[in-house]
N, CA, C and O atoms as a GROMACS GRO file, in nm:
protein
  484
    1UNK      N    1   0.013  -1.540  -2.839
    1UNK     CA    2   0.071  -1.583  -2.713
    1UNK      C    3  -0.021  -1.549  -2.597
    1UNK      O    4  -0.050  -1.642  -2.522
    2UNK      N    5  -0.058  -1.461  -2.578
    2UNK     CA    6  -0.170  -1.409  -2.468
    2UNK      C    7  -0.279  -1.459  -2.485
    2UNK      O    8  -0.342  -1.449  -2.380
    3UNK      N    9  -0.375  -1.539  -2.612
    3UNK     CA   10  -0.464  -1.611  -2.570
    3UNK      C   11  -0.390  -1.763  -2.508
    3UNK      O   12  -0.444  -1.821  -2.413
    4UNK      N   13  -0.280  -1.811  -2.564
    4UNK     CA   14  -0.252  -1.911  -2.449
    4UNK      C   15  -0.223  -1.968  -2.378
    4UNK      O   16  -0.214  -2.086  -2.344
    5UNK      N   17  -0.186  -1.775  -2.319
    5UNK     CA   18  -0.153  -1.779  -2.154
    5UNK      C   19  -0.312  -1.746  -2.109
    5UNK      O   20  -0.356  -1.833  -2.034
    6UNK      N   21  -0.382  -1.666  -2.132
    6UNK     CA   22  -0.552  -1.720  -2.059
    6UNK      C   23  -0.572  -1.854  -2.073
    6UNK      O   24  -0.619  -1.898  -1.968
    7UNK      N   25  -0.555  -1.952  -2.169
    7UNK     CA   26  -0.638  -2.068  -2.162
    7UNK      C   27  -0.538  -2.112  -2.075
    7UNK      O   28  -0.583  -2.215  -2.026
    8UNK      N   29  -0.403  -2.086  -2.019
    8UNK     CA   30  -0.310  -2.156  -1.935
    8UNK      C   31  -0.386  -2.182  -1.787
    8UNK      O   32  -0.401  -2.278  -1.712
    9UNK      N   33  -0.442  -1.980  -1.789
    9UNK     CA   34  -0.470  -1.959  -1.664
    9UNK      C   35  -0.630  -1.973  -1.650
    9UNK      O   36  -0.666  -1.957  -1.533
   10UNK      N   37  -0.703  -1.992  -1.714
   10UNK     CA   38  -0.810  -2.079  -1.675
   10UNK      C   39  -0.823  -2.217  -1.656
   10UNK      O   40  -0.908  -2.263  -1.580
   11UNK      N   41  -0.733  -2.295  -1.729
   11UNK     CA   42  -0.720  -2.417  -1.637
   11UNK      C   43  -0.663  -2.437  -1.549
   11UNK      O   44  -0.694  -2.542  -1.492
   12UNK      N   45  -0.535  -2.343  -1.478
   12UNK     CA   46  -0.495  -2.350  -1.402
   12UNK      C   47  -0.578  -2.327  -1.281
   12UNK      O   48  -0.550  -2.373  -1.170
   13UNK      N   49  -0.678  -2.257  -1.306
   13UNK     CA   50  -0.807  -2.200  -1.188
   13UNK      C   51  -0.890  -2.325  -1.208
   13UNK      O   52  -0.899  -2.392  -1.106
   14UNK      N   53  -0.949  -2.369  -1.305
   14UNK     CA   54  -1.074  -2.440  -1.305
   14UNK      C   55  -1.035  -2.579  -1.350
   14UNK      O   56  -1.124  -2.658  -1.319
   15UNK      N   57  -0.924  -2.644  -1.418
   15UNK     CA   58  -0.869  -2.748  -1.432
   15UNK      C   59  -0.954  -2.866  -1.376
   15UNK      O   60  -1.020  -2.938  -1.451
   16UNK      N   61  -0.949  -2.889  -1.190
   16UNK     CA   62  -1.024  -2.938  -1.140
   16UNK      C   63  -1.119  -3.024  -1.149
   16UNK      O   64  -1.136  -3.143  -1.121
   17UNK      N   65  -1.205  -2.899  -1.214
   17UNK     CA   66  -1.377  -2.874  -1.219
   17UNK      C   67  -1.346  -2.977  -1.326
   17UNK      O   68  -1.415  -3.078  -1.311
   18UNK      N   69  -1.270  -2.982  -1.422
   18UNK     CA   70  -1.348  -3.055  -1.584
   18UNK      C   71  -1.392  -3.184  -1.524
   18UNK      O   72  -1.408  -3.219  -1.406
   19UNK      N   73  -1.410  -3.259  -1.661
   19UNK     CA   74  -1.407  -3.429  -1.601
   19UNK      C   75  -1.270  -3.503  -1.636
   19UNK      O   76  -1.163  -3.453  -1.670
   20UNK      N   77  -1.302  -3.634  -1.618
   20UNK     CA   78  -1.117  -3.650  -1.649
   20UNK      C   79  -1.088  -3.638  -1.798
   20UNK      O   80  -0.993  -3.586  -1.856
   21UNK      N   81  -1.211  -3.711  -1.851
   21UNK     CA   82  -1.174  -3.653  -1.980
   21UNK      C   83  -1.159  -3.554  -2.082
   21UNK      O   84  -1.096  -3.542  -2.187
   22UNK      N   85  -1.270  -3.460  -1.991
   22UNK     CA   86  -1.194  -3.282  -2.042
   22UNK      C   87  -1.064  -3.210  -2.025
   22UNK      O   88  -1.011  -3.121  -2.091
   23UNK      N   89  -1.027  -3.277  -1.914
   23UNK     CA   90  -0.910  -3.242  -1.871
   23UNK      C   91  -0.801  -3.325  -1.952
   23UNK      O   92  -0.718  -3.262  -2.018
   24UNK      N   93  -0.799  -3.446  -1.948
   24UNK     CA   94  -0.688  -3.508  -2.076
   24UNK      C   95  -0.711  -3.432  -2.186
   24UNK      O   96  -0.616  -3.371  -2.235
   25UNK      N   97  -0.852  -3.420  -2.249
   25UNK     CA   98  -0.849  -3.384  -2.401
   25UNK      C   99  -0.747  -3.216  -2.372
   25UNK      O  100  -0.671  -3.192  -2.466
   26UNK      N  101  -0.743  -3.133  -2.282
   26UNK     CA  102  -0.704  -3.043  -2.293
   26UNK      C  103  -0.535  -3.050  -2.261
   26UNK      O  104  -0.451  -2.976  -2.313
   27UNK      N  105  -0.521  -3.105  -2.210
   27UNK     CA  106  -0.366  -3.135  -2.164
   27UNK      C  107  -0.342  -3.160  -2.285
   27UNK      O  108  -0.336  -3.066  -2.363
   28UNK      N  109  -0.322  -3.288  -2.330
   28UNK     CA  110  -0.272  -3.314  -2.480
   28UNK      C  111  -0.282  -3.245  -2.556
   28UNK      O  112  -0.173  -3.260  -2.611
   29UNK      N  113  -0.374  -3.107  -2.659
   29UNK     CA  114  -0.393  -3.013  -2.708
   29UNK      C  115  -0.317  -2.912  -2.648
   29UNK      O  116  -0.207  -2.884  -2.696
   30UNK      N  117  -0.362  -2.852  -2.547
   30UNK     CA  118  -0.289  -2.698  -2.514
   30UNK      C  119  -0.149  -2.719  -2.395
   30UNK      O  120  -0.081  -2.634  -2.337
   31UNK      N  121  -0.148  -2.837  -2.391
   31UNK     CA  122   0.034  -2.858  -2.249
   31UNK      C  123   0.105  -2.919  -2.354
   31UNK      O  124   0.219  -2.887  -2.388
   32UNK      N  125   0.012  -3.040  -2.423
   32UNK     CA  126   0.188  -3.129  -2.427
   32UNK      C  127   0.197  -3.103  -2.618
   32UNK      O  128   0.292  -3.140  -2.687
   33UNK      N  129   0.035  -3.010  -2.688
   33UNK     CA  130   0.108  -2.943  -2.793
   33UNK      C  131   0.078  -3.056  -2.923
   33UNK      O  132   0.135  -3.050  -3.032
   34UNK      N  133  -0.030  -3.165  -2.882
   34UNK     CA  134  -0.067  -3.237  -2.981
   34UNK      C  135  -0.202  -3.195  -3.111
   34UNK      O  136  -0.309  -3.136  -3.093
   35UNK      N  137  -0.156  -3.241  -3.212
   35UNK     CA  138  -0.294  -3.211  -3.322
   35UNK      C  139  -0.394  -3.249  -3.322
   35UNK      O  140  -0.407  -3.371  -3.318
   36UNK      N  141  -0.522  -3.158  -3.325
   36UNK     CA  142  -0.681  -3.239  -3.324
   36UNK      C  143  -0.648  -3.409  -3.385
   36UNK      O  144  -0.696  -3.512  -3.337
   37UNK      N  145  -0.567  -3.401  -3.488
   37UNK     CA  146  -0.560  -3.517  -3.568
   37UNK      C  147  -0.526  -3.664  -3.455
   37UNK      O  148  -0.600  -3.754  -3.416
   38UNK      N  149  -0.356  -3.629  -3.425
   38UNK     CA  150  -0.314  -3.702  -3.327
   38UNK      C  151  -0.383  -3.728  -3.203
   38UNK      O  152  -0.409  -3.848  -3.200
   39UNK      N  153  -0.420  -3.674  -3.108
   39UNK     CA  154  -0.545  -3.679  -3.009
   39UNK      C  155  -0.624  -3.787  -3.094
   39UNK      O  156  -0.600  -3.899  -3.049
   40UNK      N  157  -0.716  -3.789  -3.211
   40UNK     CA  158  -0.821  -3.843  -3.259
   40UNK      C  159  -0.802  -3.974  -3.261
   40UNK      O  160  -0.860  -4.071  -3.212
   41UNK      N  161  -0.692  -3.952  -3.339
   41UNK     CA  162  -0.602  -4.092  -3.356
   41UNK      C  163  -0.582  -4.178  -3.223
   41UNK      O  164  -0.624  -4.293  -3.219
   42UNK      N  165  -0.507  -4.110  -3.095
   42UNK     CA  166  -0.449  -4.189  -3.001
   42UNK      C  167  -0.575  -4.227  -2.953
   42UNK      O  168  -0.568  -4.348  -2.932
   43UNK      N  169  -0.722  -4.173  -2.915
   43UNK     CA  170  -0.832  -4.145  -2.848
   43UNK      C  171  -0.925  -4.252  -2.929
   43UNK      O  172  -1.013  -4.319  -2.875
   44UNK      N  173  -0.897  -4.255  -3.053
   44UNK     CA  174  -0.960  -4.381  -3.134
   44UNK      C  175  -1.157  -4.277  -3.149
   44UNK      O  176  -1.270  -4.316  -3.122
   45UNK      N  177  -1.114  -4.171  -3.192
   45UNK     CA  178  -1.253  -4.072  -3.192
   45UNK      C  179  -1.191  -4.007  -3.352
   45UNK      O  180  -1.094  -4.047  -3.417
   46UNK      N  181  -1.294  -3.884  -3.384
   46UNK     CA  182  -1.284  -3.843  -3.477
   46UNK      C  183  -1.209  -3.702  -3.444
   46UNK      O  184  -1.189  -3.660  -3.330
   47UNK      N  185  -1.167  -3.633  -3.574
   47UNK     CA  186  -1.087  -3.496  -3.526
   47UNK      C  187  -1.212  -3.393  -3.499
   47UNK      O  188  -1.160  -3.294  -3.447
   48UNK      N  189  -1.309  -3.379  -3.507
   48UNK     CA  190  -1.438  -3.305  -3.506
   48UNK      C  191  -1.445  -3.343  -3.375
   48UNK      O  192  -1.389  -3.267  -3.295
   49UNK      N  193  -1.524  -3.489  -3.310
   49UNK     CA  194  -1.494  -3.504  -3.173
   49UNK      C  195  -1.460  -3.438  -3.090
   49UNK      O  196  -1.524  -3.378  -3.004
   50UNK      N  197  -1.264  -3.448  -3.126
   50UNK     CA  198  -1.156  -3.398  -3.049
   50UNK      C  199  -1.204  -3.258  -3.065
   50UNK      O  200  -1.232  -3.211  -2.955
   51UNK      N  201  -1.221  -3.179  -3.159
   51UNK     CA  202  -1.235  -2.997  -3.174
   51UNK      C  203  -1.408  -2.963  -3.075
   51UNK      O  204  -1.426  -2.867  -3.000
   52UNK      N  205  -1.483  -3.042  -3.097
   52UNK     CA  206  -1.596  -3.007  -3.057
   52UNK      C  207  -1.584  -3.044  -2.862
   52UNK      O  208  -1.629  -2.979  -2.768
   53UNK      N  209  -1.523  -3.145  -2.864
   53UNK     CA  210  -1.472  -3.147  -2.704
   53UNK      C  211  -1.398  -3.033  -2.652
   53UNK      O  212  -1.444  -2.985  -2.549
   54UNK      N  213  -1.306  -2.985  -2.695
   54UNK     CA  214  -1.200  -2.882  -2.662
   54UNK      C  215  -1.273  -2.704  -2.680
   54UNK      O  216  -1.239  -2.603  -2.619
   55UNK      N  217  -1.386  -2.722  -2.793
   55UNK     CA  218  -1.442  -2.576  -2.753
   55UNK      C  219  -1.537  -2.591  -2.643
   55UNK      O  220  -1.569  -2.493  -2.576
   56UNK      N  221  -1.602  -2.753  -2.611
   56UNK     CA  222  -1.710  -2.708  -2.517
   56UNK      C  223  -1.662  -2.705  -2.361
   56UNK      O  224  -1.731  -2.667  -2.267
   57UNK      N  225  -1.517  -2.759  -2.356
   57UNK     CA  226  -1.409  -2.794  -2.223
   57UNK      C  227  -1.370  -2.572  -2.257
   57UNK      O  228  -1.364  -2.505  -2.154
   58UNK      N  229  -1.359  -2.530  -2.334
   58UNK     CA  230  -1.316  -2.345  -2.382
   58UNK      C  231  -1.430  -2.294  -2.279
   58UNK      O  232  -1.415  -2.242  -2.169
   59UNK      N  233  -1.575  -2.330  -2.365
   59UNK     CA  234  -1.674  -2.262  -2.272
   59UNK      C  235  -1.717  -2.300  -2.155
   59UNK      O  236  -1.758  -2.213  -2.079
   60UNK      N  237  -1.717  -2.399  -2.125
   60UNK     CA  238  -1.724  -2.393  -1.945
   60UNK      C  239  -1.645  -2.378  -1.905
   60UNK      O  240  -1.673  -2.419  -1.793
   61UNK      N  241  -1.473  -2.325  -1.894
   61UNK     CA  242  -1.338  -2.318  -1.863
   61UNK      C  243  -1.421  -2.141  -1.819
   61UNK      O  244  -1.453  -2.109  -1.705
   62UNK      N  245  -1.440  -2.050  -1.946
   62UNK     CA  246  -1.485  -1.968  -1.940
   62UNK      C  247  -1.622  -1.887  -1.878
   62UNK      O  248  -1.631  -1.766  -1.859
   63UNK      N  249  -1.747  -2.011  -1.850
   63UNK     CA  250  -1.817  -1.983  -1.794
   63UNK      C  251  -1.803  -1.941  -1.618
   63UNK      O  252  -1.846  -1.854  -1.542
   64UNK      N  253  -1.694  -2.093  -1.611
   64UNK     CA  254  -1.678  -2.096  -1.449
   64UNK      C  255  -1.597  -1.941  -1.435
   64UNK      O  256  -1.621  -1.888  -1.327
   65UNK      N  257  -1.514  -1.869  -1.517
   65UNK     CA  258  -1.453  -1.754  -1.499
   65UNK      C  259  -1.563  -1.616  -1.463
   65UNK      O  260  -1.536  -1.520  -1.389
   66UNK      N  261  -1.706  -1.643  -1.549
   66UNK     CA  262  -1.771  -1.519  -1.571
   66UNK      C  263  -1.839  -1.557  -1.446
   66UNK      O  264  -1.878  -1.448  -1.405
   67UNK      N  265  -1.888  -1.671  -1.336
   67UNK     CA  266  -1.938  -1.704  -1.245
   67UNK      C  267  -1.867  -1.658  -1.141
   67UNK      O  268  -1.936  -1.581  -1.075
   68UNK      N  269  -1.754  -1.673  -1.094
   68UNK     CA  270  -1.645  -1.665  -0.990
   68UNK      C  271  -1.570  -1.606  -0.999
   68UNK      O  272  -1.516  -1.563  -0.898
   69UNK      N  273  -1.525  -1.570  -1.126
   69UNK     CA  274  -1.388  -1.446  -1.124
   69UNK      C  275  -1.274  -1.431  -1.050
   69UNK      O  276  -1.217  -1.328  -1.014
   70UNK      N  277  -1.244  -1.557  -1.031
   70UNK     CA  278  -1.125  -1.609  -0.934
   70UNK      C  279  -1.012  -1.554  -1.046
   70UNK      O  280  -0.916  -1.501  -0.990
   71UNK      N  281  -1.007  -1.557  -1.165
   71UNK     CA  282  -0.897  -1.536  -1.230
   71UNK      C  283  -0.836  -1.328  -1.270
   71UNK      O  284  -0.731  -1.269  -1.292
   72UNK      N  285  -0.953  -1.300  -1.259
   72UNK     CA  286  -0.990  -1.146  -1.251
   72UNK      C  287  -0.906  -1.050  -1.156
   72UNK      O  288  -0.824  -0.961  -1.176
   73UNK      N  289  -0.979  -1.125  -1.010
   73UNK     CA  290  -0.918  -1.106  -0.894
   73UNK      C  291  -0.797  -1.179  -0.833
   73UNK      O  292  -0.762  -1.174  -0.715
   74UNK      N  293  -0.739  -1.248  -0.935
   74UNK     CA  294  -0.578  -1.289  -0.890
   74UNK      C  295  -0.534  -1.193  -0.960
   74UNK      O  296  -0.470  -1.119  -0.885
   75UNK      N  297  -0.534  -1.151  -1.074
   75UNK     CA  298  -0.471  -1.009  -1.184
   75UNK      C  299  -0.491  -0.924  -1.094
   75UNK      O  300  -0.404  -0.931  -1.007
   76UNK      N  301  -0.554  -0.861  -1.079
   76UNK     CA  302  -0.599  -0.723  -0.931
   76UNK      C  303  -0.490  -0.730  -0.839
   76UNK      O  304  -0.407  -0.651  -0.794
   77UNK      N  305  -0.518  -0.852  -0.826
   77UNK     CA  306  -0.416  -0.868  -0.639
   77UNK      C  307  -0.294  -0.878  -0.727
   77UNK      O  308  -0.235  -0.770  -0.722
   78UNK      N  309  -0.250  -0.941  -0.783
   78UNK     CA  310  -0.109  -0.944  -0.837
   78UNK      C  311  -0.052  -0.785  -0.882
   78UNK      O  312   0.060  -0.747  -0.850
   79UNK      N  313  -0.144  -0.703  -0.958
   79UNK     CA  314  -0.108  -0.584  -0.962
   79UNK      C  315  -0.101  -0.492  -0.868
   79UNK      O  316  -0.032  -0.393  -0.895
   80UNK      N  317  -0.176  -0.498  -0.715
   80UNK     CA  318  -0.120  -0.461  -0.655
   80UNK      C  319   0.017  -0.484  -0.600
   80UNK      O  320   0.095  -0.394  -0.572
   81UNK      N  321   0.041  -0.615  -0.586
   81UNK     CA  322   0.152  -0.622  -0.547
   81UNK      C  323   0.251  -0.578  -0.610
   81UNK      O  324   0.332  -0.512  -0.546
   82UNK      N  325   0.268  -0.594  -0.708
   82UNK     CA  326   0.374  -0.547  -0.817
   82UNK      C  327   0.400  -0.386  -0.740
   82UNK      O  328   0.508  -0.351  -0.692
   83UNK      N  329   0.260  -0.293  -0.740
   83UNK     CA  330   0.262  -0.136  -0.716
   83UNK      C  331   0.358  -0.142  -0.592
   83UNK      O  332   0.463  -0.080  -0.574
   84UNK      N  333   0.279  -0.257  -0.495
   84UNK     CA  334   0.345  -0.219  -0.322
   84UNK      C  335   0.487  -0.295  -0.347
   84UNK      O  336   0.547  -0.309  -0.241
   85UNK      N  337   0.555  -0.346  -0.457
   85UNK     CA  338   0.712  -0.350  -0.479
   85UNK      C  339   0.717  -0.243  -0.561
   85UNK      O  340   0.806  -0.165  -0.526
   86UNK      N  341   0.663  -0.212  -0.649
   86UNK     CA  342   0.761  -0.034  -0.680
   86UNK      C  343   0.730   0.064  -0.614
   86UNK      O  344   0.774   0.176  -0.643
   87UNK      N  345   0.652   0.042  -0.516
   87UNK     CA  346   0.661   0.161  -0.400
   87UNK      C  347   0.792   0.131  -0.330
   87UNK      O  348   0.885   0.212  -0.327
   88UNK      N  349   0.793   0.036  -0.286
   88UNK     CA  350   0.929  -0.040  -0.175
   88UNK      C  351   1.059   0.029  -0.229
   88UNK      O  352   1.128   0.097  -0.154
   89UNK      N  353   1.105   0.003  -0.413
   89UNK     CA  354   1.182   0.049  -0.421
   89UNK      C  355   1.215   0.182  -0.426
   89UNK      O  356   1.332   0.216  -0.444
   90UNK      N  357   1.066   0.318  -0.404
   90UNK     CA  358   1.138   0.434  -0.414
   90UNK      C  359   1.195   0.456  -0.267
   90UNK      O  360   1.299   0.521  -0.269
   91UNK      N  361   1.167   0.431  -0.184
   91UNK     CA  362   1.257   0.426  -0.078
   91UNK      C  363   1.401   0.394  -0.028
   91UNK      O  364   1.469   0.292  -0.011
   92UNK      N  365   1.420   0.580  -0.005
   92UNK     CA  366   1.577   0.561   0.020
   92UNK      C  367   1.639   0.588   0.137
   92UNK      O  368   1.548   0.601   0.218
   93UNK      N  369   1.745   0.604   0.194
   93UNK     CA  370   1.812   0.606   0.316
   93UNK      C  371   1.793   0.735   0.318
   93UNK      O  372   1.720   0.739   0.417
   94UNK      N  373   1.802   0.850   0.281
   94UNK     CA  374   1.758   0.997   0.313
   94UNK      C  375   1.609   1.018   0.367
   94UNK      O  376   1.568   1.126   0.410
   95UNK      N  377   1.520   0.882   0.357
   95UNK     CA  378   1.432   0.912   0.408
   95UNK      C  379   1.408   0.915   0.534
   95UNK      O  380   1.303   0.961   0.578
   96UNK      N  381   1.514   0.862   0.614
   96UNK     CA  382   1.506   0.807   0.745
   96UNK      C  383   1.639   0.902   0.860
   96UNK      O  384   1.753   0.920   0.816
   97UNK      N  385   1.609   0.939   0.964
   97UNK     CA  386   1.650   1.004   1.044
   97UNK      C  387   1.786   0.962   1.116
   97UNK      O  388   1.861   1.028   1.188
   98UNK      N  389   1.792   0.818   1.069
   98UNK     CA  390   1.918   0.765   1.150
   98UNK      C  391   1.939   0.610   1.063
   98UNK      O  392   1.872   0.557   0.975
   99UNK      N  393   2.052   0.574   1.127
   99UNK     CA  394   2.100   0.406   1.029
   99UNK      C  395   2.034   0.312   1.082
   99UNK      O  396   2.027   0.210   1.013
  100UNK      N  397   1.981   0.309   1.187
  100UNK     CA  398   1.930   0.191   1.268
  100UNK      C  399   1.780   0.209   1.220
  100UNK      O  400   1.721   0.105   1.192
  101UNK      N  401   1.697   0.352   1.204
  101UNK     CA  402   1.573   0.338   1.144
  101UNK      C  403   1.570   0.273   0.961
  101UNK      O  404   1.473   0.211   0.918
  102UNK      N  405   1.677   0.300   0.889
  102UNK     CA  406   1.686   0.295   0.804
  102UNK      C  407   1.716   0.158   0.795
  102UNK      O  408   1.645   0.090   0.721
  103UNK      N  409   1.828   0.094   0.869
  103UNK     CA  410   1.830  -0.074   0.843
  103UNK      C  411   1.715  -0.132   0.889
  103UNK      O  412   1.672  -0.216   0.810
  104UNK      N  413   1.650  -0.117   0.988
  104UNK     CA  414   1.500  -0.153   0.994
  104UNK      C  415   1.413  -0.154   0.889
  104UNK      O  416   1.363  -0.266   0.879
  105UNK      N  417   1.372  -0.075   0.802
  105UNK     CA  418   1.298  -0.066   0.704
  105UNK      C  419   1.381  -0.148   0.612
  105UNK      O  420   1.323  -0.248   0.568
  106UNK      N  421   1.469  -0.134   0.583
  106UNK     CA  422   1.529  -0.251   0.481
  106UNK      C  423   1.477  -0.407   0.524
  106UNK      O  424   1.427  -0.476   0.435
  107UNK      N  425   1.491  -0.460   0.662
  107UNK     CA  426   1.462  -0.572   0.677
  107UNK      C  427   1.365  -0.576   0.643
  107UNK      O  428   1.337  -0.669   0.568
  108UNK      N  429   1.269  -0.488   0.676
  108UNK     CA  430   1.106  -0.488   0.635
  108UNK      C  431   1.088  -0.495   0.492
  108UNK      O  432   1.013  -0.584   0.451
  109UNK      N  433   1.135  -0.427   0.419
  109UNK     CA  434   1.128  -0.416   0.295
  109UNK      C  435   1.165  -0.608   0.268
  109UNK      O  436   1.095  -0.706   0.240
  110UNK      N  437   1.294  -0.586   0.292
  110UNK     CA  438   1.336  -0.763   0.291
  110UNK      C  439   1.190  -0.856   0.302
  110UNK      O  440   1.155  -0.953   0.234
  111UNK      N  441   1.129  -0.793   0.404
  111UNK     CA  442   1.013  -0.950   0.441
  111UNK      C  443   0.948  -0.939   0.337
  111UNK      O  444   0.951  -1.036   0.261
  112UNK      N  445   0.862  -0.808   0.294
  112UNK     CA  446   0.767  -0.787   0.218
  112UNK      C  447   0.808  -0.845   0.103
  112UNK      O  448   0.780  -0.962   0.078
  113UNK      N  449   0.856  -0.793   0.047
  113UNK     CA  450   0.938  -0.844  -0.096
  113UNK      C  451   0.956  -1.041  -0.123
  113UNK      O  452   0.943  -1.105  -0.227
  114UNK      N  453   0.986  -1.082   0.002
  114UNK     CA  454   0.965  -1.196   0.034
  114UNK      C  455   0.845  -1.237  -0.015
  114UNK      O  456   0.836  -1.303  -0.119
  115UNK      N  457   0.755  -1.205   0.049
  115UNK     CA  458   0.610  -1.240   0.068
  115UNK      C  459   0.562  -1.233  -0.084
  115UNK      O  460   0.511  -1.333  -0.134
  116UNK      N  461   0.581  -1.108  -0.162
  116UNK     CA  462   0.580  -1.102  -0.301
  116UNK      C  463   0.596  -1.172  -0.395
  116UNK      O  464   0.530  -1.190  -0.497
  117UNK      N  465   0.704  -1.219  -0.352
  117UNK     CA  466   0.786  -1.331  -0.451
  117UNK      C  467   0.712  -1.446  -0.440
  117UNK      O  468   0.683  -1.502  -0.545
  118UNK      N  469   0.671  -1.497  -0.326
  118UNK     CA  470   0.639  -1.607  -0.326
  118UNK      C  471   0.424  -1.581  -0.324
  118UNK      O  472   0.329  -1.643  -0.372
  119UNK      N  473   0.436  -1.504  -0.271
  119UNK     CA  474   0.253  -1.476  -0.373
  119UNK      C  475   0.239  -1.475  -0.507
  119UNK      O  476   0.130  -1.515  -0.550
  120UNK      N  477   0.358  -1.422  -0.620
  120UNK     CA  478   0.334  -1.457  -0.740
  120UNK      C  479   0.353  -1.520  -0.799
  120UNK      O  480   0.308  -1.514  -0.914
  121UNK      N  481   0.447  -1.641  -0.749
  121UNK     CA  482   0.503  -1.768  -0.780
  121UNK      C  483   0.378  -1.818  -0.803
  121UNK      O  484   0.364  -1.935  -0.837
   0.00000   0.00000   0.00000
């Protein structure tokens, strides 16, 4: 399962970049879950073709990763965030001197958490 959630998330980063037809050959294989065979078949190519397209669409998927590391540094940033929401939640109302400082930080907490949610979406 975790190699294909990386190949999810390298095309989700570099998708783009392929050509159109790297990008179909990979959709049909790793999204919509079809066989080297079937691909070969619908594509009117051979199943070797189809396999030898799909590792060389693997290694430049992967090259553009070891070049840019856009996918590296979304993991990083995402783990911080995760930290700066379980920091958020050790915070409690005993920390705060009064109800009005304390509902303040809740709203705050509110935004942040916001912001979270929708950065890891």
């Amino acid at each position: 399962m975790k190699i294909i959630a990386e190949k999810a998330l390298l095309f989700d980063f570099y998708g783009p970049l392929l050509t159109e037809k790297q990008g179909k050959m990979w959709d049909l294989y790793y999204q919509r879950d079809l066989s080297l065979s079937e691909i070969a078949e619908q594509e009117g190519i051979s199943r070797q073709a189809v396999h030898d397209l799909l590792k060389r669409t693997e290694k430049i998927l992967e090259e553009y990763e070891q070049k840019l590391g856009l996918i590296n540094r979304f993991l990083e940033e995402r783990e911080k965030l995760l930290q700066i929401q379980s920091l958020l939640e050790d915070v409690s109302k005993e920390d705060f001197a009064s109800d009005e400082a304390w509902q303040r930080q809740q709203d705050i907490n509110s935004n942040i958490k916001e912001i979270i949610t929708t950065t890891l979406e």
